[in-house]
N, C-alpha and C positions, 0 to 999 in steps of 0.2 A: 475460449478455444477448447478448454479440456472436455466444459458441457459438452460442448457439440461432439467431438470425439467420444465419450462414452455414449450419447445418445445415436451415434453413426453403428457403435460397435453391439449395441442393443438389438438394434433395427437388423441389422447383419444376421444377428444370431439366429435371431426370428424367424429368419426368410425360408429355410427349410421349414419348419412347421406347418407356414401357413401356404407354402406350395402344396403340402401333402394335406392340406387339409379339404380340397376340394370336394363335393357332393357328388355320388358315383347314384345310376339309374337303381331305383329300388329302394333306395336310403328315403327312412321316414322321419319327421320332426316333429314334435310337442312342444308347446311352451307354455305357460302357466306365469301368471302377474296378478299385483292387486296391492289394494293401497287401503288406507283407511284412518279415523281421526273421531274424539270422542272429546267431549267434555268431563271432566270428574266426578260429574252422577250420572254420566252416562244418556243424558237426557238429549243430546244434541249430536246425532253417529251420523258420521258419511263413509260409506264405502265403494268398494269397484273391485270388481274381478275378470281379468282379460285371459281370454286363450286360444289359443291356435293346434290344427291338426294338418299335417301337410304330407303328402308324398310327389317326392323326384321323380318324373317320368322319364321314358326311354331317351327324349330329349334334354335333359338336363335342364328341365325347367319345373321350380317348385308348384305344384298344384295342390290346394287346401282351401281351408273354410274358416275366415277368424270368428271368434265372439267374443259378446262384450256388455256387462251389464253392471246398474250402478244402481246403488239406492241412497236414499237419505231419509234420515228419521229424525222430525223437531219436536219438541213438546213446548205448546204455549200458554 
């Protein structure tokens, strides 16, 4: 019971925030990701980099362009 109550009293608080946080016409987004993994000589690398470019139109509908590329390098 208590969980729930402070997780009720959490969410509550939140609520303004994420009402004001709405996307307004003109507003633009970037986002930038990527991951990667090596062996210890380095001999065995995979990587990946994702990004996105977006702008909100007059309708409030995001319009952009993802990309996304990955390489992998073995040595045998």
């Amino acid at each position: 019971m208590n969980r729930l109550f402070k997780t009720s009293l959490m969410v509550a608080a939140m609520l303004p925030a994420i009402a004001g946080a709405a996307p307004m016409a003109g507003d633009k987004e970037i986002t930038l990701g990527g991951a990667g993994s090596s062996d210890k000589d380095f001999d065995d690398t995979v990587f990946s980099v994702q990004g996105s470019w977006g702008a909100v139109s007059e309708r409030i509908v995001l319009v952009g362009r993802p990309a996304d590329c990955q390489c992998a390098g073995y040595r045998g």
